[in-house]
C-alpha positions, -999 to +999 in steps of 0.1 A: +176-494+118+153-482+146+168-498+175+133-504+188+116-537+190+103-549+157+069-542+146+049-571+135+026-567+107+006-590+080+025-589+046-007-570+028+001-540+057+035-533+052+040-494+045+063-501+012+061-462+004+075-455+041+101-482+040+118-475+004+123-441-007+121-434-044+150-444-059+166-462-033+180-492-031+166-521-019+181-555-015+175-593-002+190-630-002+193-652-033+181-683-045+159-700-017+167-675+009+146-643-013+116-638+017+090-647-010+061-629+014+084-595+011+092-599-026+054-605-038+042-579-017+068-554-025+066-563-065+028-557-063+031-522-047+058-510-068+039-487-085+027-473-050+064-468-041+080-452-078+107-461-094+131-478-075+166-496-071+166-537-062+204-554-055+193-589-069+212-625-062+203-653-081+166-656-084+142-685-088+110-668-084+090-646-100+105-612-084+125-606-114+105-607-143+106-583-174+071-564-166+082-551-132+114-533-154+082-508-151+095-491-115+123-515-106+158-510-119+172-545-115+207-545-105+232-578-098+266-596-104+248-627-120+223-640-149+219-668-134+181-680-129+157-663-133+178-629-138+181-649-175+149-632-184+160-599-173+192-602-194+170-614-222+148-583-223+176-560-219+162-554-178+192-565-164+222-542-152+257-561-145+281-552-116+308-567-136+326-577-101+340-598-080+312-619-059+333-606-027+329-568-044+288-572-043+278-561-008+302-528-012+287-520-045+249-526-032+257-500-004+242-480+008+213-501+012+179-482+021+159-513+032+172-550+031+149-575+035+161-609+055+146-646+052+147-658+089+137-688+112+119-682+144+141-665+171+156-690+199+153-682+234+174-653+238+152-632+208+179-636+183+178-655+149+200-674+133+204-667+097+183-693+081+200-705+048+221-678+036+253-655+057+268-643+028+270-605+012+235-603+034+251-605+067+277-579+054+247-555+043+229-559+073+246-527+098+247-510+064+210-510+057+185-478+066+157-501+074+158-539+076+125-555+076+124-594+080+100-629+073+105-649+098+090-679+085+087-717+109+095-736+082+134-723+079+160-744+096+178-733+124+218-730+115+248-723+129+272-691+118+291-662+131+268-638+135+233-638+146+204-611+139+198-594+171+157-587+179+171-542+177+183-551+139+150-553+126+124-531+121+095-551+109+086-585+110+061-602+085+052-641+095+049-666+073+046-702+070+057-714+035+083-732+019+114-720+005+124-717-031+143-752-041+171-752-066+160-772-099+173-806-098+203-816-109+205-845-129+235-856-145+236-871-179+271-893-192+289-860-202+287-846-165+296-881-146+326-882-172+338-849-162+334-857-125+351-890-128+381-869-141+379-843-117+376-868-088+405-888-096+422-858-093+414-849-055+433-864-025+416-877+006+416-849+034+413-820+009+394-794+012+371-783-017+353-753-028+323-754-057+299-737-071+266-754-081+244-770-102+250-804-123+286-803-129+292-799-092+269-820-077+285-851-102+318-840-091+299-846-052+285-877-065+318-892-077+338-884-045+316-905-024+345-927-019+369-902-010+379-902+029+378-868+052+371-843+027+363-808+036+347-775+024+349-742+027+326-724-002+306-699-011+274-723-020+266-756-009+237-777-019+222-813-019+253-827-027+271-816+004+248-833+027+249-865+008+286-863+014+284-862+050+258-883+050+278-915+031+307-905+055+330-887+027+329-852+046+341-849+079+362-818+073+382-835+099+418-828+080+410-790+075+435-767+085+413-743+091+379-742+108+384-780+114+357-799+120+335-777+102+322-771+067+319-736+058+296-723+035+281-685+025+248-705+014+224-731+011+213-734-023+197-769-026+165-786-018+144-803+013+176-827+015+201-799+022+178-783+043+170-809+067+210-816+069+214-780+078+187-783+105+205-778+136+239-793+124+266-775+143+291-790+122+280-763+096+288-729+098+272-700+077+294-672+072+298-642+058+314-631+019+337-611+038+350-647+056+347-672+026+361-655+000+387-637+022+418-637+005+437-637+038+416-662+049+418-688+020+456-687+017+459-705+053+436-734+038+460-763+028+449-793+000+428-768-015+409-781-044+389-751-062+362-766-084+346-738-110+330-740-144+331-716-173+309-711-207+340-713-229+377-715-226+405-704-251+435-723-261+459-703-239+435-707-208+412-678-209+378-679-191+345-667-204+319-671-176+299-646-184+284-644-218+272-670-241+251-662-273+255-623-262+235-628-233+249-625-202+238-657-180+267-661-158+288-638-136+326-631-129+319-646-099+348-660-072+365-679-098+396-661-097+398-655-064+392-694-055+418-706-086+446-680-074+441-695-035+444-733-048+473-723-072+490-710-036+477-739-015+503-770-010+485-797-026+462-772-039+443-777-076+425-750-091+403-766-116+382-753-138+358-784-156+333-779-186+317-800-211+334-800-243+303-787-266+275-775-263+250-802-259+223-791-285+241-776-312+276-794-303+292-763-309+330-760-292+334-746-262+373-750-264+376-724-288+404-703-303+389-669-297+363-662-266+331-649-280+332-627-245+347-610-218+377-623-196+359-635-162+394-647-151+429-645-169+450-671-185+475-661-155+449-676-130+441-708-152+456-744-137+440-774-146+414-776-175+388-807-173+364-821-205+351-855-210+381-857-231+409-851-208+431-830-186+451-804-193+474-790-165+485-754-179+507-750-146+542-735-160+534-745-193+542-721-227+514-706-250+528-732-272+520-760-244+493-745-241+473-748-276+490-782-279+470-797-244+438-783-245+432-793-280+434-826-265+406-820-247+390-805-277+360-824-295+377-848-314+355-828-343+365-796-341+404-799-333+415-793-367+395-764-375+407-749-338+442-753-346+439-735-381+421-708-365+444-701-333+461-672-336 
């Protein structure tokens, strides 16, 4: 970074061949907050600029698609989204990390572009909808060139983006990438029923997102002074506080507030997030701080996973040898609720696969390890619970076959090992 006062240009000027050098690295939020203005134009001139490096997030756009595998060597920690097609076509190379391990392994970064409101009166921005492993590139990057775009909303967090952090600004006027909707069929609000009789009023949850979660939201609407401190939040957070369920009042830590890395919903979560200063962004290097989550009390950690194992072991990585998942902060998150009094690391799936109503308790993971039957706690189907706290292997195999498919619990018990 310059130090200078931005230059602002029109997205079809931008210099991309004097911003990225061939083969650098190049890097920029996920989900809704990838500067869409930045992305098109830089995808369009990659041939201009050569082959070069992009650090990708989850994606919803069209940045990461299969034909710009051309010049760009797509990089992340995830499948999820859009990276799916990348995976797919064999375009997609996995950091196979911990989510709090991604802005270390993206640097150096040679230009990062940021997704930004309009600047308040004293020239800084806030940072829009994401903090996360952005805010932790952003004194790491060579050059850092920005959208500021009026139609972000303006948020609260600990850091801000200082007008001498930026190089180049590109205006724009559009609206952001929305998360698909989640709706959730019977399966899901029978999971989330399960889960949510599980959680105690004043605790404080962490999850990640899509249809499980927001259920699991949906289903705590009765609960009383909830909290959250997690690395994603989405429409189902801001129709928590908006029924009265969240107040984060009982935290023991940032009380008051909920804490989140990003915004990954829709129009909903972003008009929440609007100038609420009861939210507060921050960055990977806060919200999955190990040193910070062990001070959180009546922590209930929320994940999903593509398969478990009858002793406990997650696979949230692979499924039908495609990787469309990621490690992730699962472990991290289970290990801090296994520590927190009151805590409940939880880990909730369907029980099959919907279409083929194949098992996903199974006897032997069809991939990796994304977390170890050391970290497992409590299991959660349609079919049941299974706390694997203190239990034997024996235990083990015995309670999650009770939360097997009714189907396919003989066959997994003649096939465990």
């Amino acid at each position: 970074m310059s130090g200078r006062a931005a230059l602002s240009v029109a997205a079809g000027d931008l210099d991309w061949r004097g911003l990225l050098p061939a083969g650098g690295m190049v890097a920029w939020g996920q989900a809704s907050a990838e500067p869409l203005c930045l992305t098109e134009s830089l995808m369009a001139a990659r041939h201009r600029v050569g082959g070069f490096r992009a650090g990708i997030g989850i994606t919803l756009s069209g940045a990461a698609a299969p034909e710009h595998a051309d010049c760009v060597s797509f990089v992340s920690y995830t499948g999820a989204g859009n990276n799916r097609r990348l995976a797919r076509a064999g375009a997609l190379d996995i950091l196979p990390l911990t989510y709090g391990q991604f802005a270390d392994a993206l640097s150096p970064v040679d230009l990062l572009l940021l997704h930004l409101p309009p600047a308040g009166p004293d020239g800084s921005h806030s940072m829009g909808l994401v903090s996360e492993y952005i805010a932790d590139l952003i004194p790491r990057a060579a050059m850092v060139v920005a959208e500021v775009n009026d139609r972000l909303p303006q948020t609260f967090g600990s850091r801000r983006v200082r007008p001498d952090e930026i190089d180049v600004i590109v205006h724009s006027s559009r609206d952001p990438l929305a998360m698909p909707e989640a709706r959730s069929g019977e399966t899901a609000k029978a999971i989330a029923a399960r889960v949510a009789g599980l959680i105690e009023d004043g605790a404080t949850l962490q999850l990640g997102i899509g249809q499980l979660p927001e259920a699991i939201l949906a289903a705590l609407g009765g609960h009383r002074d909830l909290g959250i401190h997690s690395g994603t939040i989405g429409d189902g957070v801001a129709r928590l506080a908006a029924g009265g369920a969240l107040t984060n009042a009982r935290k023991s830590i940032d009380p008051g507030l909920t804490v989140t890395g990003a915004i990954m919903g829709g129009p909903e979560a972003w008009a929440w997030a609007d100038g609420n200063d009861a939210l507060r962004l921050a960055p990977t290097s806060y919200t999955h701080d190990p040193a910070v989550l062990a001070r959180i009390e009546r922590f209930a950690a929320i994940n999903s996973a593509i398969e478990v194992d009858l002793t406990g072991q997650i696979n949230a990585e692979i499924a039908g040898g495609t990787y469309v998942g990621a490690v992730g902060a699962a472990g991290d998150f289970l290990r801090a609720a296994a520590r927190s009094p009151g805590g409940l690391p939880i880990i909730a799936l369907p029980a099959s696969v919907p279409k083929t109503g194949q098992s996903r308790i199974v006897a032997r993971l069809s991939g990796p390890v994304s977390t170890a039957r050391a970290d497992a706690g409590i299991i959660v189907t349609e079919h049941g619970v299974a706390d694997l706290r203190g239990r034997t292997l024996r235990d083990r195999r015995r309670l999650m076959l009770g939360i097997a498919p009714p189907e396919h619990r003989a066959s997994l018990e003649a096939d465990s090992p």
